[in-house]
N, C-alpha and C positions, 0 to 999 in steps of 0.2 A: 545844498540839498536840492537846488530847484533843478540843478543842467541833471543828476540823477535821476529827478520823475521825469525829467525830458525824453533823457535815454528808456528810462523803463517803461514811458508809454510808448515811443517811437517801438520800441522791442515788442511790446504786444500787439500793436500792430502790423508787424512781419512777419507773426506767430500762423496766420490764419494762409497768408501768402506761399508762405514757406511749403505748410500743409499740401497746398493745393499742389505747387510744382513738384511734391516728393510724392505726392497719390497719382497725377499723372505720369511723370515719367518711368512709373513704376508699371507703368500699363502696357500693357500690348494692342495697338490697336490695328482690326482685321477690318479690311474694306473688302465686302459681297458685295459682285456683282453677278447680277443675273445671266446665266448664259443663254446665251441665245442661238438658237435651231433651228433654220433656216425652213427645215421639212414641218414646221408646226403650223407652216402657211399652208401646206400642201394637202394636209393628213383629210381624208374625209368623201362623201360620197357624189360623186361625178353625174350627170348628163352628157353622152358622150355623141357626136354627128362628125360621123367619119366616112371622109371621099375617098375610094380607091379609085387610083387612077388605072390600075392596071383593067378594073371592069366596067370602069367610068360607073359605080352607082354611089349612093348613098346608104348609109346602115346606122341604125341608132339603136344604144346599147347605156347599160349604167356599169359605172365600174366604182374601186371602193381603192383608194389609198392610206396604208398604213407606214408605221414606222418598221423598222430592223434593228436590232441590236446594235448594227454598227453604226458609228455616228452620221455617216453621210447616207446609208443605204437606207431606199423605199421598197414596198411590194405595191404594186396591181393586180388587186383582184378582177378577173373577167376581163382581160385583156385581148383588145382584138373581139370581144364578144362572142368569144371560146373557152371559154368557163378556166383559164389556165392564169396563173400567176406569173407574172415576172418580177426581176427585180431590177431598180435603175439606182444610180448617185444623182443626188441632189446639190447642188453648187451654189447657194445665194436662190437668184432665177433661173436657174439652169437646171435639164435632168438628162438622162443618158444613160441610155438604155444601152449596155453595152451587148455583143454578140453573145447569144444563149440558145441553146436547144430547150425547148420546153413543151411536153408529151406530142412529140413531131413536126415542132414548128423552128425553124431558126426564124430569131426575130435579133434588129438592132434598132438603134432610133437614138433622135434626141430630139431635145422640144425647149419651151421657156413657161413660166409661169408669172402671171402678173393680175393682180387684183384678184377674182377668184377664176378665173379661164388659167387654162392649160392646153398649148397647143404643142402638137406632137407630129414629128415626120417619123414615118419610119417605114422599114420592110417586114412581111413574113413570105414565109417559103414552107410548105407544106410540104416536108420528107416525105413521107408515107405514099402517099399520093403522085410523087413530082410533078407538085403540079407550077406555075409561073409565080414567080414572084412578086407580091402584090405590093405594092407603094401608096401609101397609105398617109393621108393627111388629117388630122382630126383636130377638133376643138371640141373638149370637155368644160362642163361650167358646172363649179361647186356647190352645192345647195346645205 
């Protein structure tokens, strides 16, 4: 009778073991991770001191970065501190303004982003006017 309550205790103690391995593998388990958006560093409102080189001055202006629907695309609001929007891809640190007409400007550019400054080379060119093509270097700092 003893090696029976041996075995019957042995058994209930496998009872609660057992349990556990048939609730977990009965599990599905989903690992979330966050995704991460590179343009969340970027999104927000500018001080902007930008040298053209083509007139040799200085112009200070604010502008406003938003997101776009699409996953890598930004807008700039007031860009060039012409009350016009563009839109660029954002890469990591990286953005790129790629070639666009926008209410009479071709504009292109690319630039990098690091801590909260954003610095930017680019061109515009006034259709309307034809007037010379300005090359334009700026540092934006986020506030």
């Amino acid at each position: 009778l003893s090696a029976d309550l041996q075995q019957f205790t042995y058994m209930k103690r496998l009872i609660p073991f057992t349990l556990v391995v048939m609730i977990v593998s009965g599990c599905d388990v989903y690992m979330i991770e966050p995704a991460y958006d590179s343009r969340d560093r970027m999104i927000g409102q500018y001080d902007v001191e930008e040298y053209s080189e083509t007139y040799r001055e200085w112009i200070y202006y604010s502008i406003h970065i938003s997101k776009a629907a699409s996953r890598e695309k930004v807008y700039i609001d007031n860009f060039y501190g012409s009350n016009i929007s563009v839109y660029a891809f954002v890469n990591y640190d990286r953005i790129t303004i790629p070639y666009q007409v926008v209410k009479g400007y071709e504009i292109e550019g690319a630039g990098t982003f690091q801590d909260y400054y954003l610095n930017l080379h680019y061109s515009v060119r006034d259709i309307y006017n034809n007037s010379y093509t300005d090359f334009c270097e700026t540092e934006a700092r986020r506030y």
